[in-house]
N, C-alpha and C positions, 0 to 999 in steps of 0.2 A: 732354709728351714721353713716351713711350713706355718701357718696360725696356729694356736693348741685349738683344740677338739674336747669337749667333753666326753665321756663314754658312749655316750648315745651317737656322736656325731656330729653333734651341734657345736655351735660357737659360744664361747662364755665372754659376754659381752666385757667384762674388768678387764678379764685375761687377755681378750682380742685388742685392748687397749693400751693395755699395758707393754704387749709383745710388739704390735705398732709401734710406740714411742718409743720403746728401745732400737728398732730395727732402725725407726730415720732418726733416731739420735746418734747410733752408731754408726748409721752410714754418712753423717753430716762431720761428725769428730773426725772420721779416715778424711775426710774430703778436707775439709782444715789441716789434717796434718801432711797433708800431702801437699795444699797451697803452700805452708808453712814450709814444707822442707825446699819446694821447688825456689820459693823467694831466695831462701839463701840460699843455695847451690848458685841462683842470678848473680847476689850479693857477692857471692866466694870470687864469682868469675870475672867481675866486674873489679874487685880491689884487684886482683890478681893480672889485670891487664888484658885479660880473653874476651875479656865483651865489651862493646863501646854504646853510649847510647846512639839510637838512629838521628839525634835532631845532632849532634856532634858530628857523625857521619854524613853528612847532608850540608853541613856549616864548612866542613874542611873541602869538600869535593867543590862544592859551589865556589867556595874562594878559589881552587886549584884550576880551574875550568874559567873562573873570571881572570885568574892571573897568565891562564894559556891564551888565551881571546887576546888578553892585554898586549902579550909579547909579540904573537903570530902577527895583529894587525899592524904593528909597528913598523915590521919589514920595510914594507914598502916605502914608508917616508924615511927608514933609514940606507937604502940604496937606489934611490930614486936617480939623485946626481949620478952614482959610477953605473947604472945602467942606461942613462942616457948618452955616454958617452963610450960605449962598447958599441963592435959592430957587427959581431958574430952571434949569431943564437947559441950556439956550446958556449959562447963568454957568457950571455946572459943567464943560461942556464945554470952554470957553474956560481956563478955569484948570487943566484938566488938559492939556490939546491947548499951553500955553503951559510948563509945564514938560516935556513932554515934549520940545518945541522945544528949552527951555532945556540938557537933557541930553544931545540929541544933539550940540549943535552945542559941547558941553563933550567929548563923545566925539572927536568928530571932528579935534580940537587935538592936541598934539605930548602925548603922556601924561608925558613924560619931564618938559616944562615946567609940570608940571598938579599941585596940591596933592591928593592923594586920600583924608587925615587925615580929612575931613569923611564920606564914604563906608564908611571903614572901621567909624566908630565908629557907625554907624546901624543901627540895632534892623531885623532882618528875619525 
């Protein structure tokens, strides 16, 4: 809609003021009612399990990445002995390609259900 117009064409300086203030009053309430409605749709999705915060997501990846570092580097001072005493490359192969098996597939479990005691205290 347009400013009002007097008959002549001109601008009625109250009116022009008046039709102003309502236009960015109104266009400020829609803009509020819209942040408002967006927040809780956030709120709905967030009780509801669908959204996580990013510093949470960030907190668990980090830990999950530090507990993969953990296991990975372990390896080696845990078949240090039985690969030194192999004499074939397919043995060694086989003994490392089998812990590493074994590590993932420890990764890959609920960490929360997972003892990590053994991890921490390993020499790296």
């Amino acid at each position: 809609m347009d400013a009002p117009r007097a008959a002549d064409g001109s601008y009625c300086g109250a009116a022009l003021i008046k039709w102003r203030f309502q236009k960015t009053f109104s266009s400020q309430r829609e803009r509020l009612h819209s942040a408002q409605a967006e927040k809780a749709e956030l709120d709905l999705a967030v009780r509801r399990g669908e959204l996580l915060e990013a510093e949470e997501v960030v907190k668990t990846w980090s830990d999950h990445i530090a507990r993969a570092r953990l296991r990975l580097r372990s390896i080696p001072h845990r078949v240090a002995a039985q690969i030194a005493v192999k004499t074939s490359a397919p043995e060694i192969a086989r003994l490392l390609l089998d812990e590493i098996d074994e590590a993932l597939t420890e990764l890959a479990g609920d960490p929360k259900n997972e003892e990590t005691s053994d991890l921490s205290n390993s020499p790296l």
